[in-house]
PQR file with spaces between the fields and no chain letter, atoms N, CA, C, O and H, PARSE charges and radii, in Angstrom:
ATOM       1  N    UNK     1     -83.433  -22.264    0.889 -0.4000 1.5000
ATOM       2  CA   UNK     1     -82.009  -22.071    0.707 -0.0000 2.0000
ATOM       3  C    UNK     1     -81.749  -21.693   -0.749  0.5500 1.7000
ATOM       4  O    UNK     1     -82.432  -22.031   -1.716 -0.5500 1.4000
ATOM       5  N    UNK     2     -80.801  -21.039   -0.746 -0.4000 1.5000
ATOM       6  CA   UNK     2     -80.293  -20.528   -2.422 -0.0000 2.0000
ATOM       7  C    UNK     2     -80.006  -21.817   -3.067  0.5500 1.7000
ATOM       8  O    UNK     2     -79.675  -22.862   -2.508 -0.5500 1.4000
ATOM       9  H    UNK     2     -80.247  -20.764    0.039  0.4000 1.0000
ATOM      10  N    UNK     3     -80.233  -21.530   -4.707 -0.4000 1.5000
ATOM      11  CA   UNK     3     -79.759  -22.485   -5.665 -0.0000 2.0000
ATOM      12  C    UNK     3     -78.322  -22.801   -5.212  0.5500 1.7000
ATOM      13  O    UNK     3     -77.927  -23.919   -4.880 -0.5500 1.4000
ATOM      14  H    UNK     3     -80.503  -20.680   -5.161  0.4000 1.0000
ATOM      15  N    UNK     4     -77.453  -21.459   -5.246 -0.4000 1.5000
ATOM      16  CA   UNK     4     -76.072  -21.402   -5.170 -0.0000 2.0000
ATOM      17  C    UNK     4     -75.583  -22.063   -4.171  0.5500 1.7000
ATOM      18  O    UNK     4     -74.605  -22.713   -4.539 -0.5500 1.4000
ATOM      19  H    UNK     4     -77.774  -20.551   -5.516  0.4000 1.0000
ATOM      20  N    UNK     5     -75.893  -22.227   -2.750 -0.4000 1.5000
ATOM      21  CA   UNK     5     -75.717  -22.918   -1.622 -0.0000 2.0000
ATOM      22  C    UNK     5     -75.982  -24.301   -1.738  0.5500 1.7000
ATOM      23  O    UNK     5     -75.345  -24.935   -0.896 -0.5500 1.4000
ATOM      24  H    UNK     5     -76.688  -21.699   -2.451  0.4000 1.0000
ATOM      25  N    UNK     6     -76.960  -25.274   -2.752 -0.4000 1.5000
ATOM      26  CA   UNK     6     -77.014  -25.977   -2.709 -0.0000 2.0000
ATOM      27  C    UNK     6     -76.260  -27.113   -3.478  0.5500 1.7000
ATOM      28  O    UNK     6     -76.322  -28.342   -3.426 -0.5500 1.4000
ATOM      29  H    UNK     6     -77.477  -24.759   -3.435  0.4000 1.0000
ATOM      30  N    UNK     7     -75.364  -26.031   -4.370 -0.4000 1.5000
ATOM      31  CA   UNK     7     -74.282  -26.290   -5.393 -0.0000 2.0000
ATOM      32  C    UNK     7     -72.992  -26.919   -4.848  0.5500 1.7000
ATOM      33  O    UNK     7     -72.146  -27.756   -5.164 -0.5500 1.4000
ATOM      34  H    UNK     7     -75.314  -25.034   -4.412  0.4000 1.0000
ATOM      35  N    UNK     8     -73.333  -25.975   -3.752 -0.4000 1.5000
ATOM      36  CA   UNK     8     -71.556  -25.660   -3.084 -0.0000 2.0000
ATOM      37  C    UNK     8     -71.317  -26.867   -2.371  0.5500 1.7000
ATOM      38  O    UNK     8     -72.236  -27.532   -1.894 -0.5500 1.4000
ATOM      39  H    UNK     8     -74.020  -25.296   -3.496  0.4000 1.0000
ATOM      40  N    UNK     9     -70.097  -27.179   -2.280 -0.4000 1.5000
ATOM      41  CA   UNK     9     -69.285  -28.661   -1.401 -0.0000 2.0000
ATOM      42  C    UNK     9     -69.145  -28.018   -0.044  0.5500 1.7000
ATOM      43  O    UNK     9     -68.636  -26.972    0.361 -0.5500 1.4000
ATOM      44  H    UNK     9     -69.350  -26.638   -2.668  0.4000 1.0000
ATOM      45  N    UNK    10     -69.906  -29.225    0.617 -0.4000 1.5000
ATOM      46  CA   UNK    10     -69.946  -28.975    2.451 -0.0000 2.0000
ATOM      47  C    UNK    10     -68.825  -27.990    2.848  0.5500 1.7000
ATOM      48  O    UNK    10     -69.016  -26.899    3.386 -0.5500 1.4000
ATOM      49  H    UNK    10     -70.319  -30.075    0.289  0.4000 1.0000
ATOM      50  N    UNK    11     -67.195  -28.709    2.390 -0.4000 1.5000
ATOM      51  CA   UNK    11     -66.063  -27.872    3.522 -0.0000 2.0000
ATOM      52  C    UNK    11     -66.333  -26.557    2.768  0.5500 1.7000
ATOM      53  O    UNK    11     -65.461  -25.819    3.226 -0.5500 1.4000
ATOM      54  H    UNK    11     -67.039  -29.595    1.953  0.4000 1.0000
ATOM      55  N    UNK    12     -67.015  -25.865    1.907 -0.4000 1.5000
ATOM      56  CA   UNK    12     -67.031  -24.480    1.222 -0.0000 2.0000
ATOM      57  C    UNK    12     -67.796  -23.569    2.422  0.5500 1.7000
ATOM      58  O    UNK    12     -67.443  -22.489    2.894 -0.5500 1.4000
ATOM      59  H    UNK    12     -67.723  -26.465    1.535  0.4000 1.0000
ATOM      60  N    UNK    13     -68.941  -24.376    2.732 -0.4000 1.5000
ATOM      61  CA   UNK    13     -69.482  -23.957    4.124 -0.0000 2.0000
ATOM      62  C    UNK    13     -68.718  -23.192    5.351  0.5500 1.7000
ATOM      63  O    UNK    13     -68.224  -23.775    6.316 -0.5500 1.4000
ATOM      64  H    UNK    13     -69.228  -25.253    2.348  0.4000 1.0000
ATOM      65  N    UNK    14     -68.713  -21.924    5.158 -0.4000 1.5000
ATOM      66  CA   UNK    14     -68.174  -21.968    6.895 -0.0000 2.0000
ATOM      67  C    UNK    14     -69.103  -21.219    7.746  0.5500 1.7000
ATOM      68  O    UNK    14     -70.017  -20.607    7.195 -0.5500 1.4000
ATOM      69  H    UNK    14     -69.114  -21.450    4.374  0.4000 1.0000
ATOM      70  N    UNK    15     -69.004  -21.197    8.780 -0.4000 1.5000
ATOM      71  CA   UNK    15     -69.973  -20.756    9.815 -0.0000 2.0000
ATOM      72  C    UNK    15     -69.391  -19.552   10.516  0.5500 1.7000
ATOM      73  O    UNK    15     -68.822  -19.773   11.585 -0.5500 1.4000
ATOM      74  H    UNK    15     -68.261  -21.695    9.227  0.4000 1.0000
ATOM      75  N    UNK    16     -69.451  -18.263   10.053 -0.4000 1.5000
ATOM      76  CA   UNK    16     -68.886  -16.836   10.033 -0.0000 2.0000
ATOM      77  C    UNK    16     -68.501  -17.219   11.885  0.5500 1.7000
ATOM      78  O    UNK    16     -67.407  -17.281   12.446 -0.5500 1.4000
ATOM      79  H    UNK    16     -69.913  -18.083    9.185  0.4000 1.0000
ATOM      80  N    UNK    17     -69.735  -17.395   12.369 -0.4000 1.5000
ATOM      81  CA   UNK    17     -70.111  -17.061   14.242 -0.0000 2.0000
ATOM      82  C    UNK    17     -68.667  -17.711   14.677  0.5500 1.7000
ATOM      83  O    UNK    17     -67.875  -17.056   15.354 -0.5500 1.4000
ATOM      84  H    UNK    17     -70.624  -17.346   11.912  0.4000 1.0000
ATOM      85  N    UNK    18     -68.383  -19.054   14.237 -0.4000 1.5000
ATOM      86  CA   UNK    18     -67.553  -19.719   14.845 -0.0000 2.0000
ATOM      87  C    UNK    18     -66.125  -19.450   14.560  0.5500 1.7000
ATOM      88  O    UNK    18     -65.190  -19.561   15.353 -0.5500 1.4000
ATOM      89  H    UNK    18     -69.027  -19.587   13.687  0.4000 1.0000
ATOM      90  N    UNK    19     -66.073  -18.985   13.005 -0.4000 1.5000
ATOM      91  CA   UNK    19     -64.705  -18.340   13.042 -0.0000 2.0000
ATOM      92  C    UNK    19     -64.156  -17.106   13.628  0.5500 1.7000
ATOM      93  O    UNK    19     -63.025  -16.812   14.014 -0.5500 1.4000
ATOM      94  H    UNK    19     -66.832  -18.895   12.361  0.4000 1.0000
ATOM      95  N    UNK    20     -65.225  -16.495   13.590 -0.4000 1.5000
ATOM      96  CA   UNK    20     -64.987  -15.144   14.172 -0.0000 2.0000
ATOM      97  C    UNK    20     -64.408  -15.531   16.186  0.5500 1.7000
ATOM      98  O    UNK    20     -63.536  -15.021   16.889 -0.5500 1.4000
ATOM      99  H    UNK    20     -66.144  -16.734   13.277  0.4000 1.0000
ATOM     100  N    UNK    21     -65.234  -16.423   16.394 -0.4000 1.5000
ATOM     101  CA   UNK    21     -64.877  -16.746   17.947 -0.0000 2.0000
ATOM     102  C    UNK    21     -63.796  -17.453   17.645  0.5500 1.7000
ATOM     103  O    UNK    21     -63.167  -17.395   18.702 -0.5500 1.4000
ATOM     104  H    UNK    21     -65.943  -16.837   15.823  0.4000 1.0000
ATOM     105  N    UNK    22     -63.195  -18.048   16.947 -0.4000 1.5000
ATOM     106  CA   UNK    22     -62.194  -18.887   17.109 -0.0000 2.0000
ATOM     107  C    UNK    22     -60.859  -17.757   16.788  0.5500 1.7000
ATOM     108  O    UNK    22     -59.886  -17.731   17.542 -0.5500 1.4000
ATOM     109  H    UNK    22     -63.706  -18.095   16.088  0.4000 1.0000
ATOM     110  N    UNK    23     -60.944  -17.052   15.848 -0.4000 1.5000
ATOM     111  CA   UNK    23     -60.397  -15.909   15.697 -0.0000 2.0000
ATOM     112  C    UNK    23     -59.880  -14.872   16.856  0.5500 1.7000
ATOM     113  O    UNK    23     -58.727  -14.484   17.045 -0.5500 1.4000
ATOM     114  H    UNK    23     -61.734  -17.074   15.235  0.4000 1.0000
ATOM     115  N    UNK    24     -61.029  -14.549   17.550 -0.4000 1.5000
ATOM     116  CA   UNK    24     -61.060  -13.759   19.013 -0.0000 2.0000
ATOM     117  C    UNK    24     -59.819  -14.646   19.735  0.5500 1.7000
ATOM     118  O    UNK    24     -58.859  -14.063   20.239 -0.5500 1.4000
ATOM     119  H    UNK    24     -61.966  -14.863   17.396  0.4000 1.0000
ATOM     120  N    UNK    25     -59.906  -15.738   19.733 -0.4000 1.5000
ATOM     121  CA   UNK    25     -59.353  -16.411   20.772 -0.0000 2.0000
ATOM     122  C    UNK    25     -57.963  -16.799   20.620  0.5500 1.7000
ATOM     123  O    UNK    25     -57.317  -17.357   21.507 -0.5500 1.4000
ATOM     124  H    UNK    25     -60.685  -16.212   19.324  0.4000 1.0000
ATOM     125  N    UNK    26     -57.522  -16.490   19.479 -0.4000 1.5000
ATOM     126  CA   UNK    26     -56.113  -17.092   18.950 -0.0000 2.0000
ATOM     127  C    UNK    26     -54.966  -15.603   19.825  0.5500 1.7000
ATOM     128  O    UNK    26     -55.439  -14.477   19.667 -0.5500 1.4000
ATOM     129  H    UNK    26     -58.046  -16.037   18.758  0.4000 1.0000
ATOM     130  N    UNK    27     -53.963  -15.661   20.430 -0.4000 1.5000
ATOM     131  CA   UNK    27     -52.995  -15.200   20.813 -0.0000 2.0000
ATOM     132  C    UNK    27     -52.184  -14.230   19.945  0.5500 1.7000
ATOM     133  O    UNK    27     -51.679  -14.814   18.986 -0.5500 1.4000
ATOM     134  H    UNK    27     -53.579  -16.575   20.559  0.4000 1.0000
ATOM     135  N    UNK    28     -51.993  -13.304   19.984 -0.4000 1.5000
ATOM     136  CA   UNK    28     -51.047  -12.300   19.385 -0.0000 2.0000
ATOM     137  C    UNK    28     -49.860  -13.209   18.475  0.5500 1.7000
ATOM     138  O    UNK    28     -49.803  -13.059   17.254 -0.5500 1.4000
ATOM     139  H    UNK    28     -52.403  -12.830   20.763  0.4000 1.0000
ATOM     140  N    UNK    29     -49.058  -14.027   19.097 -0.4000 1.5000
ATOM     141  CA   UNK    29     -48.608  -14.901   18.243 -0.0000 2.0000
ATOM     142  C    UNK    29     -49.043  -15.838   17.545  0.5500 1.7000
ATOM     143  O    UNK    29     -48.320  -16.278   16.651 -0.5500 1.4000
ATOM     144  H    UNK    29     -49.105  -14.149   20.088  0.4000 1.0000
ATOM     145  N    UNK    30     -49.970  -16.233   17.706 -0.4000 1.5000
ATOM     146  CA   UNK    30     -51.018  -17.353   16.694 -0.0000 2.0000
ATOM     147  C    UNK    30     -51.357  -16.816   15.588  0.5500 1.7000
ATOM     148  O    UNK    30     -51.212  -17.337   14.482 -0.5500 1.4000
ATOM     149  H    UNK    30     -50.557  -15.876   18.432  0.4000 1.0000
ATOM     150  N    UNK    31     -52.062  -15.212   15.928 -0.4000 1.5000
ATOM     151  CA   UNK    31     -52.609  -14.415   14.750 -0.0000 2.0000
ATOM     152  C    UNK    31     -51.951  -14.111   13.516  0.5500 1.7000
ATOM     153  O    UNK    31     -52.282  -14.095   12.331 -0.5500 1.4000
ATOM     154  H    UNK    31     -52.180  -14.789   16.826  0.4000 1.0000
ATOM     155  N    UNK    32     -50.481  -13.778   14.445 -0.4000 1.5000
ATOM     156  CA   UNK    32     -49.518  -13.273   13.179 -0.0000 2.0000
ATOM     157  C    UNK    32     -48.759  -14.680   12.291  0.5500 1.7000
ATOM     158  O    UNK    32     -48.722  -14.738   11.062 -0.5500 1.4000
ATOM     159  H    UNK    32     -50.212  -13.792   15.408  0.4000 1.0000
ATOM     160  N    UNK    33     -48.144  -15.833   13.299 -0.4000 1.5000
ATOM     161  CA   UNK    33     -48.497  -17.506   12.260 -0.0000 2.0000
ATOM     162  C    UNK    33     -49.659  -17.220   11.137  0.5500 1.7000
ATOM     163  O    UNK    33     -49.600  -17.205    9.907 -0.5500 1.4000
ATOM     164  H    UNK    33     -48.174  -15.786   14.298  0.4000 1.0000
ATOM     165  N    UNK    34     -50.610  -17.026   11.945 -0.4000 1.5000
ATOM     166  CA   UNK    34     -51.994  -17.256   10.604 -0.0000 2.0000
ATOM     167  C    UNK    34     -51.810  -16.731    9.573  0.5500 1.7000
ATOM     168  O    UNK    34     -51.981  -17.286    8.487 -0.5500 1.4000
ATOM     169  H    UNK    34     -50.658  -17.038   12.943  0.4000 1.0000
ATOM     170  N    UNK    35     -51.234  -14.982    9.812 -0.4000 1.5000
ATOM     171  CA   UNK    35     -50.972  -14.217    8.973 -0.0000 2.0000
ATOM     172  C    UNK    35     -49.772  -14.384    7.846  0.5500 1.7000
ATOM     173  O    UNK    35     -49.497  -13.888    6.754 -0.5500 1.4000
ATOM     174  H    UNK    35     -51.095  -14.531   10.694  0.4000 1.0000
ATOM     175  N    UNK    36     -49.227  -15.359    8.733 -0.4000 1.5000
ATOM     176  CA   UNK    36     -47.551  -15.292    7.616 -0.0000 2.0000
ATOM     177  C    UNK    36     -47.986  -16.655    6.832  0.5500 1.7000
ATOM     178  O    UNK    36     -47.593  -16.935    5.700 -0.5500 1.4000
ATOM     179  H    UNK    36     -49.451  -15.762    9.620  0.4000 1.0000
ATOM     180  N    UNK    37     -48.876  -17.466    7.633 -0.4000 1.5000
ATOM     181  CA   UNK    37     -48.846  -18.412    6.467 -0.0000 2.0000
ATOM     182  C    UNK    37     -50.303  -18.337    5.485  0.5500 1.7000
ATOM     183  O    UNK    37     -50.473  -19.147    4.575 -0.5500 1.4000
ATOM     184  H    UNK    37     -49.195  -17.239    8.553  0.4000 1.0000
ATOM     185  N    UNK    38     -51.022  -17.565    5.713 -0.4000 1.5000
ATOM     186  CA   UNK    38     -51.990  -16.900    4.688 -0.0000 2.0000
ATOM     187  C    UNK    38     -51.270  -16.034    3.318  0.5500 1.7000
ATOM     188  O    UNK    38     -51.635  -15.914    2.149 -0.5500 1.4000
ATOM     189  H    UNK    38     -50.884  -16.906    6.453  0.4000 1.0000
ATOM     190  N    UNK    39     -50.145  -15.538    4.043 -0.4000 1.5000
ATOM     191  CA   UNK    39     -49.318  -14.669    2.477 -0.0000 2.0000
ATOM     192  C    UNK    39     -48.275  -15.408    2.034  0.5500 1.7000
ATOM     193  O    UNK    39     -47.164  -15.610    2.523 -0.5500 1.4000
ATOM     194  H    UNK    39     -49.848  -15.636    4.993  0.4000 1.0000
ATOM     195  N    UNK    40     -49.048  -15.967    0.545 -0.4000 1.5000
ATOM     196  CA   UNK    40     -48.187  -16.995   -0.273 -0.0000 2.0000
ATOM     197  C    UNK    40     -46.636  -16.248    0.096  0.5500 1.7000
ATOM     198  O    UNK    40     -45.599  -16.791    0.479 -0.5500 1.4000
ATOM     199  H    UNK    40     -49.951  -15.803    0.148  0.4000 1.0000
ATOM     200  N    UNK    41     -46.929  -14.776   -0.183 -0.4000 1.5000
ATOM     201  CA   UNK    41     -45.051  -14.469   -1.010 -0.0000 2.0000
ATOM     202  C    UNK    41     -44.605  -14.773    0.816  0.5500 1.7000
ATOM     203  O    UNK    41     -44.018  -15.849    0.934 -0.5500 1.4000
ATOM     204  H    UNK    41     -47.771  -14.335   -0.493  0.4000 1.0000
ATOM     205  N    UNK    42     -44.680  -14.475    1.345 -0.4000 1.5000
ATOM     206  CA   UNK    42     -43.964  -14.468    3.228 -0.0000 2.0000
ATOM     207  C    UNK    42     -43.663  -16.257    3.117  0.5500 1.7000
ATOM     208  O    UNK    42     -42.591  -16.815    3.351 -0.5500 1.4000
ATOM     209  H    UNK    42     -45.156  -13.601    1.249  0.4000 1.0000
ATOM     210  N    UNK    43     -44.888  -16.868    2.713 -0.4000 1.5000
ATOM     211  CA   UNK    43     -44.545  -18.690    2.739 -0.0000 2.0000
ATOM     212  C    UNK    43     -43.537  -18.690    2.116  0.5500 1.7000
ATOM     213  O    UNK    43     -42.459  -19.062    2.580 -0.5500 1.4000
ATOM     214  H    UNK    43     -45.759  -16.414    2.522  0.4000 1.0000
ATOM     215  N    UNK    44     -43.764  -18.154    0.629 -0.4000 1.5000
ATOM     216  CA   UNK    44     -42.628  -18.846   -0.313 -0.0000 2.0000
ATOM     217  C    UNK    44     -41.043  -18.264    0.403  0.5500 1.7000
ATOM     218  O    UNK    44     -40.319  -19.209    0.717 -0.5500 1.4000
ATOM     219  H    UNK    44     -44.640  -17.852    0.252  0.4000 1.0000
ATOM     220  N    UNK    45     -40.636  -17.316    0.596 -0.4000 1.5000
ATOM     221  CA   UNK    45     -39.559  -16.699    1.225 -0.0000 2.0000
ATOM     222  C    UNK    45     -39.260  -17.924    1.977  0.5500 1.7000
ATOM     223  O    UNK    45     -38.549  -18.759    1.418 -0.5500 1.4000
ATOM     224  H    UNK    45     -41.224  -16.548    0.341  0.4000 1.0000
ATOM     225  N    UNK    46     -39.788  -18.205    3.415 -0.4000 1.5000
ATOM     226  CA   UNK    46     -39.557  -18.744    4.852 -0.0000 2.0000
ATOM     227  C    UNK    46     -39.252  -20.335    3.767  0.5500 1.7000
ATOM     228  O    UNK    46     -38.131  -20.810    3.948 -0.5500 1.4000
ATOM     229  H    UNK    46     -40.365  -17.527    3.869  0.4000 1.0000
ATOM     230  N    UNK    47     -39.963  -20.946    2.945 -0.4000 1.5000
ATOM     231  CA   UNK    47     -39.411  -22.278    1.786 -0.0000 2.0000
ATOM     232  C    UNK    47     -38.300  -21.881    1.835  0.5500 1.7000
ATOM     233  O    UNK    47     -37.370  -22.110    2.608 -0.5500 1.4000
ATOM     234  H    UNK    47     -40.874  -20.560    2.798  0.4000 1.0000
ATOM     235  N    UNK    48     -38.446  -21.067    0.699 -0.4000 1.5000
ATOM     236  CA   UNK    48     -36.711  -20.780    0.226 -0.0000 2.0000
ATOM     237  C    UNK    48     -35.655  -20.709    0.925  0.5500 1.7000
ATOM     238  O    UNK    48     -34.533  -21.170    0.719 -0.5500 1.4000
ATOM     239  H    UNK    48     -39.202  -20.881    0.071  0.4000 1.0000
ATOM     240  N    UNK    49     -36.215  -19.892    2.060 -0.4000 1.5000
ATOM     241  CA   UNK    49     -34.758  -19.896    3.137 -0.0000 2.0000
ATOM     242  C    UNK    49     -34.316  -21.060    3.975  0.5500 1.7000
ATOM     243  O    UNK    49     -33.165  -21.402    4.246 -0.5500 1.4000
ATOM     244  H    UNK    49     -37.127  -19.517    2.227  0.4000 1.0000
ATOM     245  N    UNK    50     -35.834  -21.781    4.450 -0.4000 1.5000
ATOM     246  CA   UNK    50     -35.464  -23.200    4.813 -0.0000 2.0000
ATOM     247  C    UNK    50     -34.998  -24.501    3.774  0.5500 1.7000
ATOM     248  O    UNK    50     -34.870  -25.630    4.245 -0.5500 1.4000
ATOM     249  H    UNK    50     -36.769  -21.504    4.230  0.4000 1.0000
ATOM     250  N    UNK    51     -34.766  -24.228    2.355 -0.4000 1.5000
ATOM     251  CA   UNK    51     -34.414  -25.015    1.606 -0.0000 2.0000
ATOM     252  C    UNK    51     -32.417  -24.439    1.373  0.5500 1.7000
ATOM     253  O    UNK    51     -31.476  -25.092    0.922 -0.5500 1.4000
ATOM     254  H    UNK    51     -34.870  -23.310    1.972  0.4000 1.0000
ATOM     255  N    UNK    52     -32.452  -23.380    1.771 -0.4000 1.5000
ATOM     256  CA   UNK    52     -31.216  -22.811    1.460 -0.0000 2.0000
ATOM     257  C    UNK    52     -30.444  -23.233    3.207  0.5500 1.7000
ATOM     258  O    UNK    52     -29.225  -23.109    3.319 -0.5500 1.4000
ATOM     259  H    UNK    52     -33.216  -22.850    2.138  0.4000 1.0000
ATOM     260  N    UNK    53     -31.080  -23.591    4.132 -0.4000 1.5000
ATOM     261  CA   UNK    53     -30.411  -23.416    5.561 -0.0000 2.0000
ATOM     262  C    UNK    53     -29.985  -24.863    5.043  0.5500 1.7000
ATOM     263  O    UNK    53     -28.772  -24.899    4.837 -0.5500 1.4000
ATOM     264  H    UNK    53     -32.070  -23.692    4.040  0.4000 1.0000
ATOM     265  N    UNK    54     -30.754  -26.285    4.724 -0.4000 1.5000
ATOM     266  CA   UNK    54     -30.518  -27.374    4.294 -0.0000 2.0000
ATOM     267  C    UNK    54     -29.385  -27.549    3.157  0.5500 1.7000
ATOM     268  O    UNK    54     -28.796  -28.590    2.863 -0.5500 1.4000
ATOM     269  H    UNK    54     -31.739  -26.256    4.891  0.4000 1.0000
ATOM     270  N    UNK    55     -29.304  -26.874    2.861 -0.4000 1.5000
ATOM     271  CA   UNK    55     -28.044  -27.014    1.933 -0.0000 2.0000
ATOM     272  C    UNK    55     -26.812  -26.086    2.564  0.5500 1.7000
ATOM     273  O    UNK    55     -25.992  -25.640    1.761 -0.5500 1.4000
ATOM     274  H    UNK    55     -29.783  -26.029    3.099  0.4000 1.0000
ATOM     275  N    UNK    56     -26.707  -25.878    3.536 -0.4000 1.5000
ATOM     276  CA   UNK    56     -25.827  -25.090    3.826 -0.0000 2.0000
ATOM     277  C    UNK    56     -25.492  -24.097    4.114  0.5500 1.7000
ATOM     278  O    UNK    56     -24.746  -23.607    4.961 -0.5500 1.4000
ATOM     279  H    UNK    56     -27.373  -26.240    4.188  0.4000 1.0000
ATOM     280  N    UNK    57     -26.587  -23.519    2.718 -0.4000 1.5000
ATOM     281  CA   UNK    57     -26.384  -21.658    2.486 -0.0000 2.0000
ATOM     282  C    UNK    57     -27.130  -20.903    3.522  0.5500 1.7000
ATOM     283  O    UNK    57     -28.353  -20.806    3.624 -0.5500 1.4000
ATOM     284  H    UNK    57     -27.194  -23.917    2.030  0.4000 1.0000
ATOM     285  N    UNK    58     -25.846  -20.177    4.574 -0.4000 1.5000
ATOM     286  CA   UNK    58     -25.826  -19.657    5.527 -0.0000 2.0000
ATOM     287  C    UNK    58     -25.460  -18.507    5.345  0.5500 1.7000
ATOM     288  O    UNK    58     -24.717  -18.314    4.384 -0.5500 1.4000
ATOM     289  H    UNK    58     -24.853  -20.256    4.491  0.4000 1.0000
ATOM     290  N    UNK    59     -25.839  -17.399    6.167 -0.4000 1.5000
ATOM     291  CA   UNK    59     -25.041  -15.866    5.945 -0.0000 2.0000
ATOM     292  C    UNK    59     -24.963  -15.774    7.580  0.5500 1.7000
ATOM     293  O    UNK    59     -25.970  -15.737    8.287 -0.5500 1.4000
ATOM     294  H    UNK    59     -26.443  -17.556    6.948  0.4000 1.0000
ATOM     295  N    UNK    60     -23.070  -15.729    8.278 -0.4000 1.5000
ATOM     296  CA   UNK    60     -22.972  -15.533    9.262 -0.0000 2.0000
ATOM     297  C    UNK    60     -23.631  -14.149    9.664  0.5500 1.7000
ATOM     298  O    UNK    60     -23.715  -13.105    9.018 -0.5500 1.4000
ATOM     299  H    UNK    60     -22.252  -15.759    7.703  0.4000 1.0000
ATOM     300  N    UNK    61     -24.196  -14.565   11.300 -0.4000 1.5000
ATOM     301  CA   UNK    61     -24.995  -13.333   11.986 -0.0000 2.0000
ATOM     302  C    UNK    61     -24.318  -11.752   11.893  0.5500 1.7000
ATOM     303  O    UNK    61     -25.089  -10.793   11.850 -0.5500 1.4000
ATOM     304  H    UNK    61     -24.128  -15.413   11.825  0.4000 1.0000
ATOM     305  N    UNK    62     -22.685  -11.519   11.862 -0.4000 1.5000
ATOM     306  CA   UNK    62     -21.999  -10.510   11.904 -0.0000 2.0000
ATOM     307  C    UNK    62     -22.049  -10.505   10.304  0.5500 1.7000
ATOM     308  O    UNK    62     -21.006  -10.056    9.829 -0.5500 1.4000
ATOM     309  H    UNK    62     -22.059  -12.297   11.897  0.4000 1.0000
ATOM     310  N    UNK    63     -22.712  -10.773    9.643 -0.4000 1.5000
ATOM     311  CA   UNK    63     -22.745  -10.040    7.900 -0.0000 2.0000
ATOM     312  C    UNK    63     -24.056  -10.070    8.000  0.5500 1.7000
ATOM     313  O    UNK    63     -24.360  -11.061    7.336 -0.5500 1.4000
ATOM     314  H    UNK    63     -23.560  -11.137   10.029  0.4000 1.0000
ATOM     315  N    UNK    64     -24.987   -9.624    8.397 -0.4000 1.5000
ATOM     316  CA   UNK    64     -26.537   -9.436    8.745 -0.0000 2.0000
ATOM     317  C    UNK    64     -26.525   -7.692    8.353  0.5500 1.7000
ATOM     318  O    UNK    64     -27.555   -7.027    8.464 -0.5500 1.4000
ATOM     319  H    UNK    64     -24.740   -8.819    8.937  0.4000 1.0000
């Protein structure tokens, strides 16, 4: 085994085979979840707006 591998912390480990199948298997809507919460700026937005629905700040649907 490599020096470098033996460095590394277990959860750094992943096992390509199994993500890739676990990947395959996730639903058109699962994929794109994964996707929105993999992109910080899309997270930070969906925060912000759920910190702004909690306080109130609403923009009625007919001013959309």
């Amino acid at each position: 085994m490599p020096h470098i591998l033996k460095e590394m912390d277990r959860a750094e480990l992943i096992n390509l085979d199994r993500l890739a199948h676990l990947l395959k298997g996730l639903s058109p809507a699962e994929l794109e979840t994964l996707e929105i919460l993999l992109d910080e700026e899309a997270s930070g937005i969906i925060t912000q707006s759920l910190k702004e629905l909690g306080e109130g700040k609403r923009i009625p649907i007919n001013e959309w």
